[in-house]
N, C-alpha and C positions, 0 to 999 in steps of 0.2 A: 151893826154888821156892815153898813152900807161906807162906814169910814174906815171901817178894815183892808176891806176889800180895794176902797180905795187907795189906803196906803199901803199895800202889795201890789197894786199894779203901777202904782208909783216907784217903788222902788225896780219891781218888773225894766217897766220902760228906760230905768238910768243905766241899770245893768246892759240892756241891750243898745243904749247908745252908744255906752262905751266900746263897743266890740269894733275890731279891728277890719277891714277887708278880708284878712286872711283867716279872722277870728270864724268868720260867718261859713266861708268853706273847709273847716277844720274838722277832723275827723276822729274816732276814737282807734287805734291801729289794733286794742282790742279786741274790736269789733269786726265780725264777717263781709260786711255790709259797707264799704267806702260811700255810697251813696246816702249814710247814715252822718248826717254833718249837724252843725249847729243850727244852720238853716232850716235843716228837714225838724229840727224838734221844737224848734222856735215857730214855725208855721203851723203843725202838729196843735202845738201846746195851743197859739190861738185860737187856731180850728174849734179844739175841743172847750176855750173858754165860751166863743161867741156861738155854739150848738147850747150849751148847758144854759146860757143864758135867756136866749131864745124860749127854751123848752120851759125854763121857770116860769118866763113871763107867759107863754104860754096856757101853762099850769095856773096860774095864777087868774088870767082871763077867764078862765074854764070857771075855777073856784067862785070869782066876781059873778057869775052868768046864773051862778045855780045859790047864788044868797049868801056866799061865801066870806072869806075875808076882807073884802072889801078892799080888792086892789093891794092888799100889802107890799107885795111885791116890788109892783110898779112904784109906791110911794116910796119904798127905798132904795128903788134907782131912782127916783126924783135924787131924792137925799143926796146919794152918789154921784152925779153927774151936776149937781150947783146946790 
């Protein structure tokens, strides 16, 4: 899971280097909401990755605390991160 994840946020990050100046404040005409840009979903989207991650490892502590899995979690952010 942990090389998944890391090549989706690999690919994540090329996608978003590519984006243009104008890319970032672009908006859907769509949409109600001008305020609603690339930006806002791109901030959004990592908001909610680095919350969910958090709450895992969290979870995961909890689970470690009560004889649980033994870190899983953690050990495959080890994986993920080197």
């Amino acid at each position: 899971m942990a090389e998944e994840l890391g090549r989706a946020a690999e690919a994540l990050a090329h996608r978003l280097a590519a984006l243009t100046a104008d890319d970032w404040d672009r908006d859907d005409p769509r949409l109600a909401d001008p305020r609603l840009t690339v930006d806002f979903f791109t901030r959004h989207l990592l908001h909610d990755i680095a919350h969910d991650l958090a709450e895992a490892v969290r979870d995961d502590s909890a689970a470690e605390a009560r004889g649980g899995n033994g870190g899983a979690t953690q050990q495959r952010m080890r994986g993920f991160h080197g």
